[in-house]
Every structure is written in C-alpha cells, then in structure tokens.
C-alpha positions in Angstrom: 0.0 0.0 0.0 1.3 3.4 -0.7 1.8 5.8 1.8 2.0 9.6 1.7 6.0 10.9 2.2 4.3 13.2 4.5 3.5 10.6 7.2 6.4 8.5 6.4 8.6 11.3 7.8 8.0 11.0 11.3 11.0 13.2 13.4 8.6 11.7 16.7 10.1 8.9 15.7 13.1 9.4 13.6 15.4 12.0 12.1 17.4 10.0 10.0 15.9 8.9 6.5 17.8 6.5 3.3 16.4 7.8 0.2 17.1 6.3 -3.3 16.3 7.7 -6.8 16.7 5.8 -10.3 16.8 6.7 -13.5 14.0 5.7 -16.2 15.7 5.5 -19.4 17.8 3.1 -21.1 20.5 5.1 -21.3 22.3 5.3 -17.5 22.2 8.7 -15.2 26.3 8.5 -15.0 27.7 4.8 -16.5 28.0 4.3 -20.0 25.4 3.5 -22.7 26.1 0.4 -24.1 24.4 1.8 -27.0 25.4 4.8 -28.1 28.5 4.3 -26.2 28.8 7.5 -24.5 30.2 7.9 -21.4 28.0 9.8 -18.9 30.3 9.7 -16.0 30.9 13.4 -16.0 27.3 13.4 -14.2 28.3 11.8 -10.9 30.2 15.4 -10.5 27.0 17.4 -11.3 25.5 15.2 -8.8 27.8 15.5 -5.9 28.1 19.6 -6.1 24.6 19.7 -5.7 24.6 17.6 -3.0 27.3 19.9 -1.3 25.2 23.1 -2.1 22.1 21.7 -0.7 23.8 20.4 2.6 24.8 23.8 3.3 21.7 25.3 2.2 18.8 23.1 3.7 18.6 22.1 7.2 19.4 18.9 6.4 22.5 17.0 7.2 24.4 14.6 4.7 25.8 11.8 6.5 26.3 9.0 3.3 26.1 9.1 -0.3 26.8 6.6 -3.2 26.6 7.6 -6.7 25.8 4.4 -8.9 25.1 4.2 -13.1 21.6 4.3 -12.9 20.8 4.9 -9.5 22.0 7.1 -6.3 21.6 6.9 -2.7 21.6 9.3 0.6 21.3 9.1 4.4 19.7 12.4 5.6 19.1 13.7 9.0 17.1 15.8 9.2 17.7 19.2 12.0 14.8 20.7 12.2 16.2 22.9 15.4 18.8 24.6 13.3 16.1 25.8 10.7 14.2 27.4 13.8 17.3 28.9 14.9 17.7 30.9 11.6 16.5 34.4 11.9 13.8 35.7 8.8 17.0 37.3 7.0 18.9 34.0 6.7 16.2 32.2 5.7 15.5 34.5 2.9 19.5 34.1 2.0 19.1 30.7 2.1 16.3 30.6 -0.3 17.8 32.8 -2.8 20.4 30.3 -3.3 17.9 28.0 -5.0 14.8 30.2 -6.2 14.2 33.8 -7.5 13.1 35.9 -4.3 10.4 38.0 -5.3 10.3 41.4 -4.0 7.5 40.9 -1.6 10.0 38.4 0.6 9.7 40.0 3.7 6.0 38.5 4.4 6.0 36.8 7.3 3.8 33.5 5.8 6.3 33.2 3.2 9.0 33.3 5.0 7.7 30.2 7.0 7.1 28.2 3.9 10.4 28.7 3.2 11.9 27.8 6.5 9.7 24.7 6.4 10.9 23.5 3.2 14.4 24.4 3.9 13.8 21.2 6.7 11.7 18.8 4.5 13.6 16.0 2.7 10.6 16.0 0.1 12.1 19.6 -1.0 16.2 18.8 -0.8 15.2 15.6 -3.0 13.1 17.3 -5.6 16.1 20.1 -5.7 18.4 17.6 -6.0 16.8 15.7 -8.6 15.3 18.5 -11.0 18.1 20.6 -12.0 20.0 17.2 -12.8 17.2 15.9 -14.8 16.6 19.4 -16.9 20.7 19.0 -17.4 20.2 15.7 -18.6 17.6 16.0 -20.7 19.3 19.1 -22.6 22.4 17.1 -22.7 20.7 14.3 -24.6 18.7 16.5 -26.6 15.1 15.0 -25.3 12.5 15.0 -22.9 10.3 13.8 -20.6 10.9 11.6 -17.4 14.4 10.9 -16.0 13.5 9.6 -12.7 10.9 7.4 -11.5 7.9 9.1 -10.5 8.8 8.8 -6.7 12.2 8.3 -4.9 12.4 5.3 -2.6 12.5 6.4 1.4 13.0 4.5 4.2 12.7 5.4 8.3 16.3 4.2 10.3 15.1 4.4 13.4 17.8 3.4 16.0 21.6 3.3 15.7 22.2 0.2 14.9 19.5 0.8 11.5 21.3 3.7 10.9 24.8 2.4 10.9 23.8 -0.5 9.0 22.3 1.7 5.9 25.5 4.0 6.0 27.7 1.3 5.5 25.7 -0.5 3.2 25.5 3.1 0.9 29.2 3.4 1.2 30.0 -0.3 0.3 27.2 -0.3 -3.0 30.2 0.6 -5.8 32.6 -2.7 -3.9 29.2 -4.6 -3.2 29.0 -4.1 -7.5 32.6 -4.5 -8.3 33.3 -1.3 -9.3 35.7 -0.7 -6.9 38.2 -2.9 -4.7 38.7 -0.7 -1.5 36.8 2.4 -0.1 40.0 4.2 -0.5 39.2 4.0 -4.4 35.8 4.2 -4.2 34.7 7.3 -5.6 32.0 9.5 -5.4 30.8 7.9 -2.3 31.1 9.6 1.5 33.9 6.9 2.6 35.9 8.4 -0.1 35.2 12.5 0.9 35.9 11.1 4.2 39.1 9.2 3.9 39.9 12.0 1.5 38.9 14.6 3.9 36.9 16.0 1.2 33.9 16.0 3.2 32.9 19.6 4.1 29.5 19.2 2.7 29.5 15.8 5.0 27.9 15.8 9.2 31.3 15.5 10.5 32.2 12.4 12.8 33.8 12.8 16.3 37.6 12.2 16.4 35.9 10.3 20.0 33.2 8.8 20.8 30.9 9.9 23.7 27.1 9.4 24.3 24.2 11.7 23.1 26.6 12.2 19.6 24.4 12.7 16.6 26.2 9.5 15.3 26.6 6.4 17.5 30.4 6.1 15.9 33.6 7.8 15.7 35.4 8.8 13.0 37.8 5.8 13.2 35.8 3.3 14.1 33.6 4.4 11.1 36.2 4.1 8.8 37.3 0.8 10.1 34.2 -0.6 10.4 33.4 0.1 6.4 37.1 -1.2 5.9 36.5 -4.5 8.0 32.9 -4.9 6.0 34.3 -4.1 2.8 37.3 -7.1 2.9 35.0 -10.0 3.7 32.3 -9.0 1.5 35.5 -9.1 -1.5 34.5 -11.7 -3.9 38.0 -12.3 -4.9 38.2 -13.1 -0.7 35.0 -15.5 -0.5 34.9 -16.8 3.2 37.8 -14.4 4.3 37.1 -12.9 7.9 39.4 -10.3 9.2 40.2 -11.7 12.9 39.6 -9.0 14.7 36.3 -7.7 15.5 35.5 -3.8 14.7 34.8 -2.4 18.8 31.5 -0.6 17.0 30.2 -4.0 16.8 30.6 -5.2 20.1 29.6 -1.9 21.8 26.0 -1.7 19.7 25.8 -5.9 20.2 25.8 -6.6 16.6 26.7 -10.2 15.5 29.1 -10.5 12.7 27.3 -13.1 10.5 24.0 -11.2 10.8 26.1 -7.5 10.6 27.6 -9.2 6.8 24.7 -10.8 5.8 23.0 -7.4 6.3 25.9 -6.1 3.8 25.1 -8.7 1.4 21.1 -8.5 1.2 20.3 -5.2 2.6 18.9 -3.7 -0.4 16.4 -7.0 -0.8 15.6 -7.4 3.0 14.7 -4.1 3.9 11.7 -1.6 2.7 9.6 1.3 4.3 11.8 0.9 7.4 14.9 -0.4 9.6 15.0 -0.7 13.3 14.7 -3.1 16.2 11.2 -5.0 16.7 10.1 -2.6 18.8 10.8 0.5 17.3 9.2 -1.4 14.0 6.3 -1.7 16.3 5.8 1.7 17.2 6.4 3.1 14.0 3.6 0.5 12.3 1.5 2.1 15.0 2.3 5.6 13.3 1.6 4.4 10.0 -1.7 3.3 11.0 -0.5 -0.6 9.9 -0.4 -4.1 11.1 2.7 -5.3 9.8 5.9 -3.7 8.2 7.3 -5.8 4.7 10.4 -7.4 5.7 12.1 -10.4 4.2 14.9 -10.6 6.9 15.2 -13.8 8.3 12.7 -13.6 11.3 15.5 -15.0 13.7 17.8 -11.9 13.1 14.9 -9.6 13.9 14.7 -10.5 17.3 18.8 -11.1 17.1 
C-alpha cells in the first residue's frame, strides 16, 4: 500500500531517513550507454556539487552518499532545530540560493514556507533531482521523465538501522565490483571522508561519547566500512578479518548477521529499519499491522 511521504517522515520517531532515486531511461544517469557508447560519467560530479550546495543550504545533514550508473543513494538527517534557529534574513538568504526571491519576501507566511521546506527532505530531493534531470535532458537532446515518479524512502530508526544503511551506501560501488577498496571508491562519502573532502559531510567525532548525533567515531567508522568491505571481497569469499571492529561489540551486533545485512540489505529491507520494537511503534504511526520485511525472522529479534 502506498503511503503519503508526509506521514512517512515522522522526526517523533526518527530524524534520520535513506532515500534512493533511479533513472528511467535506457540510457544510465552517470555509467556508460552500451548503446550509443557514450560515457556519462561526468554526471556523478554534477551530482555531488549539488549535493554539497544543498547540505549547506537546507537544514538537512548529509551523513552518506553513493553515486551508482543508474541509481543514487543518501542518508539524511534531518535538523529541524537549526532551521528554527535561523533568523527571517537568513532564511531569505538561504532561499535565494535555489529560487528567484520575489520582492515581496519580507511576508512573514512566506518566509515560514520557506523555513519549512528548507527542513523537508521532500524539497532537498526534488532540488536535488530537478536541475540534474533538466541537465540531462538538454544534454541528450530530449524530454520527458528521468527519474521514477517517486524516490524510494525508508525510516532508520535506532543506531544500529542507521549504521547499518550508512555502511551499506558506502559499500554499493565494492558490493558491484566497481571498486576494490573504499579508498578507491569514488563519489561515495567513505571516499570524501578518507579524503577529507567531506565539508559538505555531518562531521564524525575524532571520540566517541554518548548523546553524539552518530553512534560512531570517525575511526571506528572508517574501520568498520574497511572490515565490511574485505570480507564481502568476492576475490576473498569466506575471508574474515580476525579481529572484531569495537563498534560491533559496543551496539551488540553479531558478525554473521552484521555481513549478511551487507550482502542483502537492499532485498531485505523496505519502508523501514529498526529493532522489533521501534518497528512496532512506527507500524502504529503508520496506521499498519505489519511492516514488509524479508529478513530472516531469527535476526529480527537477534
């Protein structure tokens, strides 16, 4: 059953959100056509500088990103308390970086339009995906649809959901063979990261402490994607690093279940990710019975 993205995005229950957009046409949105044999590669860039522009722009925080051939994904989080902190003026700023500002911009109604889209992922998706698609289409000389009618969203709703999906984003382009080590993974947040090109990225603590934003540290991030990278290697079928990431242990997540999540994440998990309890209570939200899930049962309650 579809649900409206409005009551999907739920910050009672979660501020952190996966979202996934692909491409409609033969032809890929940045791989190349096997047909005409042009390369559209160029288009992760496009892709990535918006992404910077509207993590500085929106009240919205970028904490993963992987740019695939025909498909893209993000992990937003969404800050809802630093819109409310901007004062009338910035917002205005802020909105003029996107949009014409008409002259009558000092209403007060408008202005908290604007403040409440600069905070909704519906809006940083549809100025994300717009401005590519108009490129596109003028690029290939056409027109019409370039990305399915709507992008793919689903609810993380503990730390352990929301660690899971990051690493899964940043593993897709070594998951796919397109890359060996996150190191050379590019156009994916591991890379910025590693890179330290990541100023458009939420920034991990060099510690970790409780009540962080993210339930890692910068290390043990980048270790843990490492780790999970090298035993999901098909070149290294049934090779397990022998030492445990500490992430795992401290968030009590098994290692078989934590790689098989790697491997079938994308197939297992829908509307939303979370603990059988949080599950429960967001169901409730949704007005539903049941959640789709075709995790094994056993590694629900695991």
């Amino acid at each position: 059953m579809t649900v409206a993205r409005s009551q999907q995005i739920s910050l009672e229950h979660t501020r952190y959100y996966h979202c996934i957009s692909r491409c409609v046409r033969r032809a890929f949105l940045c791989g190349k056509d096997q047909y005409s044999g042009k390369d559209f590669g160029h288009r992760r860039q496009w892709l990535e500088e918006r992404l910077g522009l509207l993590a500085e722009v929106f009240a919205i925080d970028l904490l993963a990103y992987a740019i695939m051939s025909n498909h893209y994904h993000v992990v937003l989080r969404v800050n809802s308390d630093k819109a409310s902190a901007w004062s009338d003026e910035e917002v205005v700023e802020r909105w003029g970086q996107l949009f014409r500002v008409p002259d009558a911009a000092d209403n007060t109604v408008v202005i908290a339009e604007w403040r409440s889209r600069l905070s909704s992922i519906s809006w940083f998706m549809r100025c994300l995906n717009e401005p590519l698609a108009r490129h596109a289409n003028k690029e290939d000389g056409c027109h019409g649809r370039f990305w399915e009618g709507r992008y793919k969203l689903q609810a993380l709703l503990d730390d352990s959901a929301l660690l899971r999906c990051m690493t899964y984003v940043d593993l897709n382009p070594i998951r796919a063979g397109i890359a060996k080590t996150p190191e050379t993974s590019e156009h994916t947040s591991i890379y910025a990261r590693i890179h330290r090109q990541d100023h458009h990225l939420m920034p991990l603590q060099q510690s970790y402490e409780p009540g962080n934003p993210l339930p890692v540290c910068k290390d043990e991030y980048l270790a843990l994607v490492d780790w999970s990278g090298r035993a999901l290697r098909t070149d290294k079928r049934g090779f397990i690093p022998g030492t445990l990431p500490p992430i795992l242990e401290r968030l009590d997540l098994r290692q078989k279940h934590w790689l098989a999540d790697m491997q079938h994440y994308g197939s297992w998990y829908y509307r939303a990710v979370g603990s059988v309890q949080a599950l429960e209570r967001y169901c409730q939200h949704l007005g539903q019975q049941w959640l789709k899930s075709a995790r094994p049962a056993q590694m629900l309650t695991s």
